[in-house]
N, CA, C and O atoms as a DFTB+ gen file, in Angstrom:
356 C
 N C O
     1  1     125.732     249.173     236.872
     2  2     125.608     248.936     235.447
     3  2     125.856     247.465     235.130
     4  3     125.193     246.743     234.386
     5  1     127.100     247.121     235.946
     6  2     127.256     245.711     235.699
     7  2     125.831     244.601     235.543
     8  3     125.614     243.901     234.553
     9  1     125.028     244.664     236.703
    10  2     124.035     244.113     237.465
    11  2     122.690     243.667     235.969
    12  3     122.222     242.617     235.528
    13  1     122.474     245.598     235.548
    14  2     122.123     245.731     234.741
    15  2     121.775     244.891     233.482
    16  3     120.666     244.533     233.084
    17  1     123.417     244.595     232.783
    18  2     123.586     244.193     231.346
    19  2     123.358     242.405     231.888
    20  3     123.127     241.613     230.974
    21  1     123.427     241.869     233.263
    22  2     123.573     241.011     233.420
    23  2     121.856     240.377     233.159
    24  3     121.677     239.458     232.359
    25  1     120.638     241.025     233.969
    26  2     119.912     240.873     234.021
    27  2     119.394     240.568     232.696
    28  3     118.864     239.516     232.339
    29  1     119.688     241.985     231.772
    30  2     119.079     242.236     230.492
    31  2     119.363     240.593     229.622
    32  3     118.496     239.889     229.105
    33  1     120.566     240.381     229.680
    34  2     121.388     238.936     229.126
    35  2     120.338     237.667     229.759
    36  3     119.969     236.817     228.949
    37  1     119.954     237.576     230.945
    38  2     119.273     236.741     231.221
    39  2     117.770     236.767     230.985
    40  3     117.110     235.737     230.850
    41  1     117.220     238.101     230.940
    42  2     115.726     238.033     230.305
    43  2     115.912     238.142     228.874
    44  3     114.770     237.874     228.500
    45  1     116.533     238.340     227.898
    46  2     116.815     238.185     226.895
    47  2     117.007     236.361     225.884
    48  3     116.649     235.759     224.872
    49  1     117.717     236.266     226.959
    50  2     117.788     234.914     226.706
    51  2     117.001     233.631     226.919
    52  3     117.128     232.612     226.240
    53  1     115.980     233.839     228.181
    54  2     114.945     232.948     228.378
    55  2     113.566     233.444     227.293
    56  3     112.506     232.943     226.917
    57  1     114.276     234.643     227.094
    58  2     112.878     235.293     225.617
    59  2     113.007     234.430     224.719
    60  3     112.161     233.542     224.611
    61  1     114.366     234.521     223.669
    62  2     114.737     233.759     222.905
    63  2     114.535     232.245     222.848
    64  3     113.909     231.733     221.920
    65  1     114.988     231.639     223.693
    66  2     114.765     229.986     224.289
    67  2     113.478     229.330     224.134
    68  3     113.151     228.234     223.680
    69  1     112.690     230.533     224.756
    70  2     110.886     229.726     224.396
    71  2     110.443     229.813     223.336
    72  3     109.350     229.260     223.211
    73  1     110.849     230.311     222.441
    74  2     110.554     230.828     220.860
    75  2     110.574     229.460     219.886
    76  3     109.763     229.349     218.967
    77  1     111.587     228.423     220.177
    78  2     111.622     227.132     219.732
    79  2     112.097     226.183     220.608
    80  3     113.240     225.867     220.939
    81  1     110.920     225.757     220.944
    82  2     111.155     224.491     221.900
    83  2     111.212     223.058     221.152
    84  3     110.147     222.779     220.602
    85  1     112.317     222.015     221.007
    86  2     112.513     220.664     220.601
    87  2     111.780     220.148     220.556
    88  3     110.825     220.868     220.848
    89  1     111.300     218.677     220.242
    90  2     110.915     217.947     220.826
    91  2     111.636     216.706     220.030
    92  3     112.258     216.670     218.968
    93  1     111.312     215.774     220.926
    94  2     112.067     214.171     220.399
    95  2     110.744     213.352     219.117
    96  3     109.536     213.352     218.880
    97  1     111.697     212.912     218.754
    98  2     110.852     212.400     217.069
    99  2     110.747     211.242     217.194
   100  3     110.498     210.615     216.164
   101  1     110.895     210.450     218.527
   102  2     111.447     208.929     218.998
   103  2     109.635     208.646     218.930
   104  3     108.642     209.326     219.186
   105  1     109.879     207.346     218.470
   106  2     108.248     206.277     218.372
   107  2     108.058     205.303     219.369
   108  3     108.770     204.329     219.616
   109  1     106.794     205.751     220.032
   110  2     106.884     204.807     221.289
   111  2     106.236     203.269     220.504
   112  3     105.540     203.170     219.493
   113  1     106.728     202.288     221.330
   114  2     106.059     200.855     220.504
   115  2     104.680     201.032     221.351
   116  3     104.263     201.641     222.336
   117  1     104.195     200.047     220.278
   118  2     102.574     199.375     220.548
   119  2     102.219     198.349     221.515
   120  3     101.865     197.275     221.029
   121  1     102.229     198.402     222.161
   122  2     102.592     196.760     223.033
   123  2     101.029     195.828     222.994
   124  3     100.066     196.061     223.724
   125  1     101.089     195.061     222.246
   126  2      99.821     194.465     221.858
   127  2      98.790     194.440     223.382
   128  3      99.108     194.994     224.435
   129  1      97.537     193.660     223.144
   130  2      97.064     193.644     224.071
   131  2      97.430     191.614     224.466
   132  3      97.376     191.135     225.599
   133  1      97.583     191.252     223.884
   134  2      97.996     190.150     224.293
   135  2      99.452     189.507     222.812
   136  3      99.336     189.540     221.587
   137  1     100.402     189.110     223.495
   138  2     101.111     188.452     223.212
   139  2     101.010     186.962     222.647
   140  3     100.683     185.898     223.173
   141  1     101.327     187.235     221.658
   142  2     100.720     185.640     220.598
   143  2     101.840     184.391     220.443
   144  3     101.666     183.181     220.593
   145  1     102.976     185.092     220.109
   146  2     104.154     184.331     220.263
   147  2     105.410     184.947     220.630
   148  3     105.328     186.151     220.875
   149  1     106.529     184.425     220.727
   150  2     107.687     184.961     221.562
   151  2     108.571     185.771     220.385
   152  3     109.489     186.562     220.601
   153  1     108.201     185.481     219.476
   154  2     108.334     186.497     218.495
   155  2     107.997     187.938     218.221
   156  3     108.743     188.855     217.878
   157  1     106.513     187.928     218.483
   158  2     106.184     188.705     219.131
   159  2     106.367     189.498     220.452
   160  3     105.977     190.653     220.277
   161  1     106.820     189.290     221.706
   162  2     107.382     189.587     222.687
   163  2     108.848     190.267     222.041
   164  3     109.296     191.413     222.082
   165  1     109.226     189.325     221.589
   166  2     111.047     189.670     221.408
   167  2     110.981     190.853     220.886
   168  3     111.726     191.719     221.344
   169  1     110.016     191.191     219.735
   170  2     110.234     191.925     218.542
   171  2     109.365     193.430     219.693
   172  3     110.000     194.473     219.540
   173  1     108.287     193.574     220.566
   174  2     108.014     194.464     221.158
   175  2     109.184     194.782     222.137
   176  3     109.426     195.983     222.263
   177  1     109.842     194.037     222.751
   178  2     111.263     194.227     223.772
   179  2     112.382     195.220     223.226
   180  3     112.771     196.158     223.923
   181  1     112.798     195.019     222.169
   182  2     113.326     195.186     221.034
   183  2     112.983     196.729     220.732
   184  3     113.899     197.523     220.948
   185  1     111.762     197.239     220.255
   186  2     110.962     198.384     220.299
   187  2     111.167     199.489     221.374
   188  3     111.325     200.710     221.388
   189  1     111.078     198.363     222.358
   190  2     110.984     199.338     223.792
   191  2     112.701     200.012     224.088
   192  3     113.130     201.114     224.429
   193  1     113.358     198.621     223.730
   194  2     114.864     199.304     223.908
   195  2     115.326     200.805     223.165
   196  3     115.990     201.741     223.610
   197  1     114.513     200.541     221.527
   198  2     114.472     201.377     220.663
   199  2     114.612     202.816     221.091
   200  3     115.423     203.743     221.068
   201  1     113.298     202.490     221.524
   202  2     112.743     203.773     222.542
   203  2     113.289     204.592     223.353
   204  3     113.421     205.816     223.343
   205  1     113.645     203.643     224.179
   206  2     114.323     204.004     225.400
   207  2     115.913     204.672     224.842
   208  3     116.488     205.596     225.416
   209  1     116.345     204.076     223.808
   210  2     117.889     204.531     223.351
   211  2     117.569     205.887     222.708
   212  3     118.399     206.790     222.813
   213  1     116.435     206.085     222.060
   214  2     116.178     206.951     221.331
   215  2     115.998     208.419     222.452
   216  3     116.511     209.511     222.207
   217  1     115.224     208.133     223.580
   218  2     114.845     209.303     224.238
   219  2     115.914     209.817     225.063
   220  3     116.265     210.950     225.391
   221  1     116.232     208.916     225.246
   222  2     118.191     208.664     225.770
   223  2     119.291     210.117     225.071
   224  3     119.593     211.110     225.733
   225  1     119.730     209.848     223.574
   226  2     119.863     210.421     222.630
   227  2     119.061     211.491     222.997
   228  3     119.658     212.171     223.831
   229  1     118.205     211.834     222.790
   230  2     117.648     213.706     222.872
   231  2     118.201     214.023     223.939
   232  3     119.047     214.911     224.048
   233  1     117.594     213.030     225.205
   234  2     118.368     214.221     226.401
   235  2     119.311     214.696     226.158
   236  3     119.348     215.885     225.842
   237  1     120.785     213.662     226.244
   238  2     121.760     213.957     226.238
   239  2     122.075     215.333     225.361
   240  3     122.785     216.234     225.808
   241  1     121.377     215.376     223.904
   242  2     121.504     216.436     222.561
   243  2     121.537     217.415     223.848
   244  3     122.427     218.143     224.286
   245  1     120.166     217.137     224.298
   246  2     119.726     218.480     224.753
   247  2     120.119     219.161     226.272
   248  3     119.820     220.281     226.686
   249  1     120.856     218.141     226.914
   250  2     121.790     218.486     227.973
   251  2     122.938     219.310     227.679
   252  3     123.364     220.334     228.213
   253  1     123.482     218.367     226.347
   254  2     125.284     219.111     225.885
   255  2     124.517     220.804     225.404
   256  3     125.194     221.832     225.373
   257  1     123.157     220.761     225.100
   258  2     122.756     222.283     224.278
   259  2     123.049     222.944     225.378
   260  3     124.101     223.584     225.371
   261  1     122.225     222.959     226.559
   262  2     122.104     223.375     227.835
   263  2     123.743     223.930     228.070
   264  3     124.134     225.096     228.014
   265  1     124.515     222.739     228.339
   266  2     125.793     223.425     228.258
   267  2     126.402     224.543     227.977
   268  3     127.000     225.398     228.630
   269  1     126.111     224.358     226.772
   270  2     126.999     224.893     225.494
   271  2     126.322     226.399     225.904
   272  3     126.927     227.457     226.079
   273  1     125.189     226.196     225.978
   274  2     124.301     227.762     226.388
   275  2     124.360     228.365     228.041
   276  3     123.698     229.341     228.394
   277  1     125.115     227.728     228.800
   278  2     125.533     228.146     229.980
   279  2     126.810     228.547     229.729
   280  3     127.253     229.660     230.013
   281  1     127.570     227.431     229.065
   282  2     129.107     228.546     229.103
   283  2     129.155     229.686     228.245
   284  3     129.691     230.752     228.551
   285  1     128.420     229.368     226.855
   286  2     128.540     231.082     226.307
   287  2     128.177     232.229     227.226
   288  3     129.026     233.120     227.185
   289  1     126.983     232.511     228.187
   290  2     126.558     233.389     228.705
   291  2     127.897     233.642     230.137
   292  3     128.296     234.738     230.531
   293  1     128.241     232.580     230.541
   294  2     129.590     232.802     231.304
   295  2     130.714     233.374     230.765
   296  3     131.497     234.077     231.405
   297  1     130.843     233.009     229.266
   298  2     132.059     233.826     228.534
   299  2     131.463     235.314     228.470
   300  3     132.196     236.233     228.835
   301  1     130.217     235.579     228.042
   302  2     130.020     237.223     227.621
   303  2     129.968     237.522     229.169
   304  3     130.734     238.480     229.278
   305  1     129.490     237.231     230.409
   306  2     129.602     237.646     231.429
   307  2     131.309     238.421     231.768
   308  3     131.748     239.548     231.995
   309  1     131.797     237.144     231.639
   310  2     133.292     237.278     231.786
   311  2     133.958     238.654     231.031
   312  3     134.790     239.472     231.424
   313  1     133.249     238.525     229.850
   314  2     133.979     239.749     228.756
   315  2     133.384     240.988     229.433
   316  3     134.019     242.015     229.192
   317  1     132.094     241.164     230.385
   318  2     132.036     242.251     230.461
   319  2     132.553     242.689     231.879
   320  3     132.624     243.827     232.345
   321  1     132.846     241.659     232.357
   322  2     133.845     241.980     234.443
   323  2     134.927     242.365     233.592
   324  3     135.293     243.540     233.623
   325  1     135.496     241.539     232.829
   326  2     136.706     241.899     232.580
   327  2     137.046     243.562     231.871
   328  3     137.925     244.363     232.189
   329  1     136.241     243.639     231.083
   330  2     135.500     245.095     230.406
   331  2     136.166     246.107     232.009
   332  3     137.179     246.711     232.362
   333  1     135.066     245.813     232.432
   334  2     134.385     247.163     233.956
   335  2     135.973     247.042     234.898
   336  3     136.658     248.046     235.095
   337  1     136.278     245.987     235.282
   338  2     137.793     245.732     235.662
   339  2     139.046     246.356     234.568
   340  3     140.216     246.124     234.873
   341  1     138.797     247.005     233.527
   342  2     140.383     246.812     233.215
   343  2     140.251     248.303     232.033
   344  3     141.193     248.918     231.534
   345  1     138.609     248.583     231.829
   346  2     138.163     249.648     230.880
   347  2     137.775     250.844     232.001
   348  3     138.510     251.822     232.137
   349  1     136.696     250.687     232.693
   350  2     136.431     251.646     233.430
   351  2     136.757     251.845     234.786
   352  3     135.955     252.364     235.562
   353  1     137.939     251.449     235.142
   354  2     138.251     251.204     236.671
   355  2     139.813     252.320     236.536
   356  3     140.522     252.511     237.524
């Protein structure tokens, strides 16, 4: 039974998960086709860092989510060993 509720928890949950998938709202720069002045350069460099900090930021969001959604399913796991260990044993 254990095996069971475990499975159900994990196809349940990759159901749920694909239902809304993220995405990052970050703007990639334009990078001209030629560079006119260093102003220009600076100000596309600048962009790119943007970028790069920005896509940066989602992962991470979306790493700590990942987390956060691995240890809950370890806590209800837990609640139910502990359940079968201490209820039906």
């Amino acid at each position: 039974m254990k095996k069971i509720l475990i499975v159900l928890c994990l196809v349940t949950s990759s159901a749920n998960a694909d239902m809304f998938t993220p995405s990052h709202s970050c703007s990639k720069p334009i990078k001209p086709y030629e560079f006119t002045s260093e102003w220009q350069l600076d100000n596309f460099k600048r962009d790119v860092d943007y970028y790069r900090e920005c896509i940066n930021r989602f992962v991470e969001e979306q790493n700590d989510a990942v987390n956060t959604h691995q240890n809950a399913a370890q806590d209800a796991i837990q609640d139910w060993n502990d359940f079968v260990s201490w209820e039906l044993n």
